[in-house]
N, C-alpha and C positions, 0 to 999 in steps of 0.2 A: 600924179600917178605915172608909171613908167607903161610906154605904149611902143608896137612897132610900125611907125605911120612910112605909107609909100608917099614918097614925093613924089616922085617920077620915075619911068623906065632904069633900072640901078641906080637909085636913088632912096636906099631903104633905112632908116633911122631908126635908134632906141631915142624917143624924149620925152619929156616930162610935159606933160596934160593937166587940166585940174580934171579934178574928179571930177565928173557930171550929175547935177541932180535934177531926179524925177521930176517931171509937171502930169499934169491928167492921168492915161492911162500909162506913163510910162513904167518902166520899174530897173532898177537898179542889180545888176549881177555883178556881185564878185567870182569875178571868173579862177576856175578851180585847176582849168585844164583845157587847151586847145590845139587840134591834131594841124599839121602842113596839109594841105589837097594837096593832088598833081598839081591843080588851075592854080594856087599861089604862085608856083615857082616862075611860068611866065609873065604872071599877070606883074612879079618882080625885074625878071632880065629882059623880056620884049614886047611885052602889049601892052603894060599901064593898065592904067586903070580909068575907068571918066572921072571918075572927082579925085580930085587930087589937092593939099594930100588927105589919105585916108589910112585909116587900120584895119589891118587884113586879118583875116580872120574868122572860120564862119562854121568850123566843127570844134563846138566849147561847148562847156557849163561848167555853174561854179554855183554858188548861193545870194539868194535873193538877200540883198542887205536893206534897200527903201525902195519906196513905192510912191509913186504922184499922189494918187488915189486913196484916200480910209480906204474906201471897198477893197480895196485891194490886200490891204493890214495883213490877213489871213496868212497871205507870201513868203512875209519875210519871217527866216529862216530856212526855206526849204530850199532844196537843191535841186537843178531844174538840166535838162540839156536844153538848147535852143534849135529852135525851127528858123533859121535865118532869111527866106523869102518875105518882103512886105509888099501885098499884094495893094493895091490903090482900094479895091473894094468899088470900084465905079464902073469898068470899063465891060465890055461886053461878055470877055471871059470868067469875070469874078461874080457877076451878077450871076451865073450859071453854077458857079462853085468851083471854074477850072482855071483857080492863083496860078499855076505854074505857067500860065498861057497870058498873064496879065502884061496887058499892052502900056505898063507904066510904072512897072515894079522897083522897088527898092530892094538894097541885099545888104546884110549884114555882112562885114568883111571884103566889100568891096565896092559898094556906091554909095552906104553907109559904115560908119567906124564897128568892128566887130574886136574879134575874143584875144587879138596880141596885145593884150591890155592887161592892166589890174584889175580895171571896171569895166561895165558897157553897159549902154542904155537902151535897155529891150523896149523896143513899141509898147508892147501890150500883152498881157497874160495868156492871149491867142497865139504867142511867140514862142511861150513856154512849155517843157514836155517834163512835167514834175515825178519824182522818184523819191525816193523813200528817203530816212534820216541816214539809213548805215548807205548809199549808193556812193559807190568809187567814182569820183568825180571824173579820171580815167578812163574808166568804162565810157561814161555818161557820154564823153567828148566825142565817140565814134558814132553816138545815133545817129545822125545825119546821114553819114557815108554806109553805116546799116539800112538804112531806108532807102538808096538808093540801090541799094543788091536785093532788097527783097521784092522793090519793085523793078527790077528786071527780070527776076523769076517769076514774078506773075503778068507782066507786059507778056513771057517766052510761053505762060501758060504753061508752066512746068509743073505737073502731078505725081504722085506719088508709083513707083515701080519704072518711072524712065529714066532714061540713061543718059546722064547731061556731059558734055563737053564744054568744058571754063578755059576760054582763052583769054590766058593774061596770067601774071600772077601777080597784079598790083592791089594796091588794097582793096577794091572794090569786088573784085575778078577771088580773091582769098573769101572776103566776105563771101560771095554767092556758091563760094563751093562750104562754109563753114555753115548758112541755111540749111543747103543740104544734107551737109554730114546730121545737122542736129534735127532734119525731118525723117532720116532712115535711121537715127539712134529713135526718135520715138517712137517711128513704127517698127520698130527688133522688142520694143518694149510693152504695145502692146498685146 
């Protein structure tokens, strides 16, 4: 498969990978479609990355093609965006439920191989944020980067009839003003 793996600090390559397949809970995504972050572009020209090399990549989806797991069977076919955080599930933050806080985390697209790929091997069905047959695989690719604008409107405790100031006009900062437009289209609506 053709992948875009980071070697090193400007060191960024198209090459050829074998496909990866599933063991246990993994599962297999043919990736459909995967957005640039801001954080790619340094983590290409001046920071690296810790594993190296690696595939970047971590606002994607595409369709489930195989699965470690029978249990799992059910998957393939559907088309999924990915939750890219792999939380250890041990440490004192996770045992509470707060992954984002996890003192041993893995990350798709950049300490593990993510979506500048044809394939990618999702952990686990817990990874997965499943959508319909007709979902634009497009669309699908910005979940991530939407979950982080709508949890800033609610980190900001942003309610309905206040008057928000959005500094920035990068993707995230468009995101948190497009929450908004589409929470004062629902309330002109009802």
């Amino acid at each position: 498969m053709k992948a875009l793996s980071l070697y090193a600090v400007n060191d960024f390559r198209l090459v050829d990978l074998p496909v990866p397949e599933p063991k246990g809970e993994e599962i297999l995504l043919k990736v459909g479609a995967c957005g640039i972050c801001g954080s790619d572009i340094p983590r290409v020209y001046k920071l690296g990355t810790r594993v190296n090399p690696v595939v970047l990549g971590h606002e994607f989806a595409g369709e489930v093609v195989a699965v470690g797991d029978k249990k799992d069977k059910d998957l393939v076919g559907r088309k999924a965006a990915v939750f890219p955080l792999i939380p250890c599930k041990k440490c004192d933050s996770c045992e509470i439920g707060n992954y984002n806080q996890c003192q041993n985390y893995g990350y798709l697209g950049s300490r593990n191989n993510g979506g500048f790929a044809q394939y990618c091997l999702i952990p686990s069905r817990w990874h997965l944020v499943l959508a319909n047959d007709d979902a634009n695989l497009e669309h699908l690719a910005i979940t991530e980067p939407a979950c982080v604008a709508q949890h800033a409107i609610r980190k900001g405790r942003v309610t309905a009839g206040q008057t928000v100031v959005v500094l920035g006009a990068g993707p995230i900062g468009i995101l948190i003003a497009r929450w908004e437009i589409g929470r004062a289209s629902c309330r002109e609506r009802v």
